[in-house]
C-alpha positions in Angstrom: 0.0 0.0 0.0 2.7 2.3 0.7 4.0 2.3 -2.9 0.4 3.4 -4.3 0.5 6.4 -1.4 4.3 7.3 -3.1 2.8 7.4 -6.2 -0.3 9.5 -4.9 1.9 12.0 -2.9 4.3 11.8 -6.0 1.4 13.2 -7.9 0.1 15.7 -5.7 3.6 17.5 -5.2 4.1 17.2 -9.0 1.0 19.2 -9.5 1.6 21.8 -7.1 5.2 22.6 -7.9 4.0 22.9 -11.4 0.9 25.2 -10.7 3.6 27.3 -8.4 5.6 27.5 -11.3 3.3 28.2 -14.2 1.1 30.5 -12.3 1.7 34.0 -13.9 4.0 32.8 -17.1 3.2 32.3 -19.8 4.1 29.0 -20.9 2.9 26.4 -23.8 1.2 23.3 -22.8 3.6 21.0 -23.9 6.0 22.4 -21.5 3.4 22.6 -18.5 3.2 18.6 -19.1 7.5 18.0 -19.3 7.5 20.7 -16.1 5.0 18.0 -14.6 6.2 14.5 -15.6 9.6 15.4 -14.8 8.9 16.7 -10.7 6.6 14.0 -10.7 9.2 11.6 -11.6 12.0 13.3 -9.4 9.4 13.2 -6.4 8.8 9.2 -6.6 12.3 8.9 -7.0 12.7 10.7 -4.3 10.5 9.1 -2.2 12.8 5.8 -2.9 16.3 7.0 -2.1 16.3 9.8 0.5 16.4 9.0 3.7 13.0 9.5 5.2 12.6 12.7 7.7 10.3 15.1 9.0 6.4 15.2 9.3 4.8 11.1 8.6 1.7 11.3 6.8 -0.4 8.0 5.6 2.9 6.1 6.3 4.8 8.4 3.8 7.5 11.5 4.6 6.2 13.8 2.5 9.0 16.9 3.4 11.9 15.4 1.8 9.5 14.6 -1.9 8.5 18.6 -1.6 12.2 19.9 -1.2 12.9 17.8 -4.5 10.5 19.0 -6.1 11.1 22.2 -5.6 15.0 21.8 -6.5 13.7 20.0 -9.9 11.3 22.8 -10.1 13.8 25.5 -10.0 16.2 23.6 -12.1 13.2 23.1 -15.2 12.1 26.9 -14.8 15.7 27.7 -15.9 15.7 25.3 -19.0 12.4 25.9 -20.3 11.6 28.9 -22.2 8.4 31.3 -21.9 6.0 30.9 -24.7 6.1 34.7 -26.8 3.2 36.7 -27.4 0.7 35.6 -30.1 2.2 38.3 -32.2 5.6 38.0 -32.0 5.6 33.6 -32.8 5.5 34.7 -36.4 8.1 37.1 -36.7 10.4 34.4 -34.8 13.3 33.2 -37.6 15.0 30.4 -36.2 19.2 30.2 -37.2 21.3 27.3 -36.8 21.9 28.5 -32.9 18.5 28.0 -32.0 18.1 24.7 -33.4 21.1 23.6 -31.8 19.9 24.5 -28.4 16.9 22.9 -28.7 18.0 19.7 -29.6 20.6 19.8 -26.7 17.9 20.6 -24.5 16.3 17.4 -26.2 18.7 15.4 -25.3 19.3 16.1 -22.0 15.7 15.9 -20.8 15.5 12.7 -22.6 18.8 11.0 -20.8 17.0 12.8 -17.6 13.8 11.2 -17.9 16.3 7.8 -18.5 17.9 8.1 -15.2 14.9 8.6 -13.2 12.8 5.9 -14.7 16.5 3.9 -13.8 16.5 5.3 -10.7 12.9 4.1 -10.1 13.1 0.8 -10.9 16.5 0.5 -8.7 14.5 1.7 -5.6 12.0 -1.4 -6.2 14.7 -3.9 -6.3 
């Protein structure tokens, strides 16, 4: 039972790092979900590894899955971009710098997700 509350706690700091995030910015959809699935994932992977501390609730310490995902939060609000006015999108030309970028920022969230998932299944064995 205590790995479906992981999950649920998991969840519910996911959602409310990524609403205290994305409240006021302007940000695409696409990036609200990445923001979310990854804090989600750092949570429960958090809630594997770190040593547990602080305030017990439903058999779960749920402190030490918030600082996480706060610190994954901070880290994701530096690497994804705000979404620019309606207006401006079409003047946008993209050079050879931009594309660059955002395929190294492709790859790195993809090895990231990796390593959690990794790190995810290691806690269960």
């Amino acid at each position: 039972m205590t790995v479906i509350y992981q999950i649920i706690f998991a969840l519910i700091i996911g959602i409310i790092v990524t609403i205290m995030f994305n409240t006021g910015c302007k940000r695409t959809w696409l990036s609200i979900f990445v923001f979310f699935g990854f804090v989600f994932l750092a949570a429960w992977a958090a809630s594997l590894w770190i040593i547990p501390t602080g305030p017990l609730f439903l058999g779960i310490y749920w402190l030490p899955l918030l600082i996480v995902g706060l610190i994954f939060g901070l880290l994701l609000a530096l690497l994804i971009p705000l979404a620019p006015p309606q207006c401006e999108r079409k003047q946008i030309t993209e050079n050879e710098d931009e594309v660059k970028i955002e395929k190294t920022q492709g790859i790195f969230f993809w090895i990231a997700i990796a390593v959690l998932i990794v790190i995810i299944v290691l806690g269960y064995l």
